[in-house]
N, C-alpha and C positions, 0 to 999 in steps of 0.2 A: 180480493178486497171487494166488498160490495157499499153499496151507494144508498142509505137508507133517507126514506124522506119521512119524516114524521106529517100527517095530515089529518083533517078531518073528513068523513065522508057524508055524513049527515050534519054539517054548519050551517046554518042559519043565515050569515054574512057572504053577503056578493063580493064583496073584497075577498076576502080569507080565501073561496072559489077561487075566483080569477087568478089567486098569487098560485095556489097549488096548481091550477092547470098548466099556468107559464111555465113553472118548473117543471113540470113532468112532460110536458109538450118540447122542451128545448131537450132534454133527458134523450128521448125517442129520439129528436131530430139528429143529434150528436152518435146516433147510437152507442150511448152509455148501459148499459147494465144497470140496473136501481131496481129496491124493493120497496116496497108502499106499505107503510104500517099505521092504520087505521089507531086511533085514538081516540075515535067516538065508541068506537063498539068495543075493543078493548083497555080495561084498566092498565094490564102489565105494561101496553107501549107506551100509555099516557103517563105511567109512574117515571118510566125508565127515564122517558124524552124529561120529564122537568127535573130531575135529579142531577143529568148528565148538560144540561146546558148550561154552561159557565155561568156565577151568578152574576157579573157586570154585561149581561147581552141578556138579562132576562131586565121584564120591564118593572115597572114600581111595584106593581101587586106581589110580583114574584110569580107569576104565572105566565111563560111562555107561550105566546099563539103559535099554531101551524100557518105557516109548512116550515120545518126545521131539518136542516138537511146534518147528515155523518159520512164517516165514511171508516166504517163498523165501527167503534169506541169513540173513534177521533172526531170533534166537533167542526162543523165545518162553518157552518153559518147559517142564520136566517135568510126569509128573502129579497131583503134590503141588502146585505150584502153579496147575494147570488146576484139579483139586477146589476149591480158594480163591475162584476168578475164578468156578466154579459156582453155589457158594453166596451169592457175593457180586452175584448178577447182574450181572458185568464182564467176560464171557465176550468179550464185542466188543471192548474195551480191552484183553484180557489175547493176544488174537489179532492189535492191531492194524489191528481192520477198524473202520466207522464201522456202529454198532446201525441196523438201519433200522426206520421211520418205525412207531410203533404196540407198538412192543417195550419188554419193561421197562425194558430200559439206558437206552433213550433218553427214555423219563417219567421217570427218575431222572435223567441226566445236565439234561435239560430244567426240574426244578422245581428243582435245584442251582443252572443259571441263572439264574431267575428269583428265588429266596431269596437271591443275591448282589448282583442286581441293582437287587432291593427295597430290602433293609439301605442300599447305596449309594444310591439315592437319597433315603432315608430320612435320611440321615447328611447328605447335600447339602439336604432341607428344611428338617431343625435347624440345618444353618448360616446359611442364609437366613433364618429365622425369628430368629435370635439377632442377627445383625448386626441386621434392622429393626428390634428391639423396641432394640436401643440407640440407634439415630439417632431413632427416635419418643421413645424419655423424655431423648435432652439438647436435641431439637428443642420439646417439652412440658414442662419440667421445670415452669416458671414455674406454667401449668397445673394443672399434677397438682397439686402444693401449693393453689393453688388450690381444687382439688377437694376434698383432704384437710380443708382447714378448712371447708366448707361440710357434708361428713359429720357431721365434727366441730365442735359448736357451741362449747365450751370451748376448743379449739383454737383459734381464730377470737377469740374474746373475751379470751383471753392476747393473742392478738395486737396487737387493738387498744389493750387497754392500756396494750401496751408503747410502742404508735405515740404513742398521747395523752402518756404522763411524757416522750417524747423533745420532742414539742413541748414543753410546760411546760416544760422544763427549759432551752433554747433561749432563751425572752424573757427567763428571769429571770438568765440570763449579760448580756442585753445592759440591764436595768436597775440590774444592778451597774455595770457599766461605765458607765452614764450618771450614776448618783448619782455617781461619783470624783471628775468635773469639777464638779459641784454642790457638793460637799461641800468640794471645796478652795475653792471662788471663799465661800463659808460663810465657813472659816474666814480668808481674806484680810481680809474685810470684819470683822468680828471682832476683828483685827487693826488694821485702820489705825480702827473705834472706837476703840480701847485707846489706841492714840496720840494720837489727838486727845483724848479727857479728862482723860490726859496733860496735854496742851498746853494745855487749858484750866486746870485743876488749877494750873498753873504760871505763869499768868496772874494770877488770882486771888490768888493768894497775894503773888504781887508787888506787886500793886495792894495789898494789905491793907499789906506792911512799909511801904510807902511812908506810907499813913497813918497806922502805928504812927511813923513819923519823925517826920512832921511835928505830932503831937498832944506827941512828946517835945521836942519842938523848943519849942511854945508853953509846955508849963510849963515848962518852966529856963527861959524869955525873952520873959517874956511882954510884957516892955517895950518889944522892939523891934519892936512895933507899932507902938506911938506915934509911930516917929519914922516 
């Protein structure tokens, strides 16, 4: 892959100078590889260079200035965006080449990596951490309560409490329930008393008219004895 910079050699403009030599002077420094294709003295590069520069980065005229950089076909940019890719140390991405090994692009491009990579697995530990801590407290629930009241002595003593009145309250349903059949067989017997005194009551009484009869019997007649 070669690095072409389109330029003028014979321009007229102290700017237009100044821009090519920045780029070709940072070229060198970097030691990049580039070829320099002259635009003043030849037609073919000057046809090429305005054909092949995108038409939204060529200016109103429609006429491209130098210095216009490639990187063989591929349009790379003017030197308003080389300045950018300078200052931003992305001189190697802004060319298309890969920064080698010890350069800043590449401690940068390299710790970019790594602070992605961290985050993500960071983001993958909280996950993992999150799912166990939920299967630990519904595997532990019983547990942990547990714990809580043993922290907590008031805790723990409501508890039991509440455990002791639910007994209590348990036998005394079922000594209700036992007195019911006690209490009717009570009043049964109660009952057939009442009858029977009744019945005796009734006895007695009888007995008595009968010897009201017969005591009225003897005084009206009391003669017929005799016979």
């Amino acid at each position: 892959m070669v690095i072409k910079v389109f330029l003028a050699s014979l321009s007229g403009s102290t700017a237009i100078k100044k821009k090519q030599q920045d780029v070709v002077g940072f070229l060198e420094a970097l030691k990049i590889d580039y070829a320099q294709l002259d635009i003043a003295s030849n037609e073919d590069n000057r046809r090429w260079m305005r054909e092949n520069v995108p038409g939204e980065k060529k200016p109103t005229n429609g006429i491209p200035l130098p210095p216009q950089i490639f990187n063989e076909e591929m349009y790379c940019g003017d030197y308003e965006t080389f300045f950018e890719a300078k200052e931003d140390n992305t001189v190697y991405e802004f060319l298309g080449l890969t920064p080698p090994p010890g350069s800043k692009e590449a401690q940068q491009a390299e710790n970019t990596q790594k602070l992605h990579n961290g985050s993500g697995t960071e983001e993958h530990l909280d996950d993992d951490t999150t799912k166990k801590e939920i299967v630990e407290a519904e595997q532990n629930g019983d547990a942990h309560i547990a714990e809580l009241e043993e922290d907590d002595p008031d805790k723990k003593a409501e508890t039991d409490a509440q455990d002791d009145i639910a007994e209590e309250e348990e036998p005394a349903e079922d000594d209700e329930e036992s007195r019911k059949p006690a209490e009717e067989e009570e009043q049964e017997e109660g009952e057939e008393d009442r009858v029977k005194d009744n019945h005796l009551v009734s006895e007695e009484e009888e007995e008595e008219l009968r010897e009201l009869e017969v005591d009225s019997f003897m005084f009206f007649f009391p003669f017929s004895l005799s016979f």
